[in-house]
C-alpha positions in Angstrom: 26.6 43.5 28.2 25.0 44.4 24.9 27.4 41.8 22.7 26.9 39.1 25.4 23.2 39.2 25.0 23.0 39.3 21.4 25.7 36.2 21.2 23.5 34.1 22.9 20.7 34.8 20.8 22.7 33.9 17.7 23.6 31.0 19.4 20.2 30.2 20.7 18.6 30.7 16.3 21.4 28.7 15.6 21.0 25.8 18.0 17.1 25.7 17.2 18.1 25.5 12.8 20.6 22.6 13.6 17.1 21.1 15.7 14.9 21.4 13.4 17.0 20.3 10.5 18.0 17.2 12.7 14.2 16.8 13.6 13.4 16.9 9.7 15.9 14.5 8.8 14.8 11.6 11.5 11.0 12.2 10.4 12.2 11.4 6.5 14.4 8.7 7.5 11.6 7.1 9.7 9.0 7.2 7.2 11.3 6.0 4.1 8.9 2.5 4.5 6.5 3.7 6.5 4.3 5.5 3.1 3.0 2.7 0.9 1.4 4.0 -1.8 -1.4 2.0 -3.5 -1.4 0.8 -7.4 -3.6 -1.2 -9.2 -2.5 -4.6 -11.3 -2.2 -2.6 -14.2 0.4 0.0 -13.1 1.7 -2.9 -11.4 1.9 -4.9 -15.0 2.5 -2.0 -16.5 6.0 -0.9 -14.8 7.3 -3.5 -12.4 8.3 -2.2 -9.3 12.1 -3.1 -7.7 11.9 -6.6 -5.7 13.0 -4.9 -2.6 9.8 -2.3 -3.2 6.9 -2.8 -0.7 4.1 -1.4 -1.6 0.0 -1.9 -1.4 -2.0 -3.5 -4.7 -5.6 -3.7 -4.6 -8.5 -4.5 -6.6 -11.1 -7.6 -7.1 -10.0 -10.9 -6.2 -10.6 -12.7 -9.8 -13.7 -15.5 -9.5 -12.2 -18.9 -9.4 -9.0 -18.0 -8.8 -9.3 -19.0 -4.9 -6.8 -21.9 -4.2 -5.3 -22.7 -0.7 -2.4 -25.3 -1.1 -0.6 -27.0 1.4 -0.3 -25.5 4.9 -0.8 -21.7 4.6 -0.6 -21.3 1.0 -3.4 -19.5 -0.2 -3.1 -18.3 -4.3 -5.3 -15.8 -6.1 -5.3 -13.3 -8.6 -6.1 -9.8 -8.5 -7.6 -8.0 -11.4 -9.1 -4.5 -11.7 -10.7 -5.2 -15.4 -7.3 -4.0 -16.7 -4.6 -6.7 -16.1 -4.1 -9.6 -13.6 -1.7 -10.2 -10.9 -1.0 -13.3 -9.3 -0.9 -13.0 -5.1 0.4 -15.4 -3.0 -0.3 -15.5 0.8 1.4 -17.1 3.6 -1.5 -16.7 6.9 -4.8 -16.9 7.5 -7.2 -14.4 5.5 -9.8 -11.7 6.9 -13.1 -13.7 7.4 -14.7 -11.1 5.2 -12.5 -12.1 2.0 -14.3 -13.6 -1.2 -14.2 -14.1 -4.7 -15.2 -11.4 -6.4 -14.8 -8.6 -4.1 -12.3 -6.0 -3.2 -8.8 -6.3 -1.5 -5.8 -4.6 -0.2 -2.5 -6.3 0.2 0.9 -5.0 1.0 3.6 -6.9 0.3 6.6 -7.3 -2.6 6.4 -8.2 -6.2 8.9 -10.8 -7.7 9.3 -12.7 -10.3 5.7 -11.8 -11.7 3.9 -12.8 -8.3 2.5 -10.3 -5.6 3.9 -11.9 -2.8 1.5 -10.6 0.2 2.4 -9.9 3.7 -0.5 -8.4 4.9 -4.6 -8.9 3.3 -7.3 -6.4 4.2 -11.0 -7.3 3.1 -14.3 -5.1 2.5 -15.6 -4.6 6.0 -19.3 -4.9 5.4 -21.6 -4.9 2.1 -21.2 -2.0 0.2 -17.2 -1.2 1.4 -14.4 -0.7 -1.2 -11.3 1.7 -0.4 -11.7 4.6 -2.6 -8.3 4.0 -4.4 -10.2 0.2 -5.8 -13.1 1.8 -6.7 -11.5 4.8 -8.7 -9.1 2.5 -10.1 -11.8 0.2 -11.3 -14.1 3.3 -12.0 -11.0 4.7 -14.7 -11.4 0.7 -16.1 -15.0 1.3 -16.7 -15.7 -2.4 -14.5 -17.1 -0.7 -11.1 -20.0 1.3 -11.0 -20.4 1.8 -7.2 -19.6 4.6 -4.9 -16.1 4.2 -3.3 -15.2 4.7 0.4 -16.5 4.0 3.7 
């Protein structure tokens, strides 16, 4: 009786370490896109990421770079005092998006252009994500506080 209890409490640890292992594996594999991690125009300048990279950019929306094309088309540049980055954007932007003021896009980088999927704007006055304002802060261009 003895043996027959403990072998189906090694089989029970065992079962539950083949779970979990499983478990961590699916969480990894799901989130392989899922993190985006945010860099500013001059790591972007500085080392290129891979064409097939998404990731999030962000910074200040360069003054009088503003120019919708035809259709959709809208061009800009994104500086953070550092380097510039051309974006292109296929959509309609957040009503909240100027010249001048900070941005978030995710989206790939080819051939030298930040080609953006996805635009967030400041949400009211004083807004800036934390990761623009310290990577303009490290620039020595922003002097605000960052965050919500």
């Amino acid at each position: 009786m003895r043996s027959l209890k403990k072998s189906r409490r090694v089989q029970v640890v065992a079962i539950a370490a083949v779970a979990l292992v499983l478990a961590t594996a699916l969480v990894g594999y799901g989130m392989r896109d899922g993190i985006n991690f945010f860099r500013s125009p001059s790591q972007v300048v500085a080392e290129p990421p891979k064409p097939s990279e998404v990731f999030r950019i962000g910074g200040l929306v360069e003054e009088g770079s503003l120019k919708r094309g035809q259709g959709e088309v809208i061009r800009f540049n994104v500086t953070d005092g550092g380097a510039v980055v051309a974006v292109t954007y296929r959509g309609v932007l957040p009503d909240l998006f100027e010249e001048n003021q900070g941005m978030v896009g995710t989206g790939r980088y080819r051939d030298g252009v930040f080609e953006a999927t996805e635009i967030l704007a400041k949400h009211d006055e004083t807004y800036m994500p934390k990761e623009v304002a310290d990577a303009l802060k490290e620039q020595g261009v922003f002097q605000g506080s960052g965050g919500s």
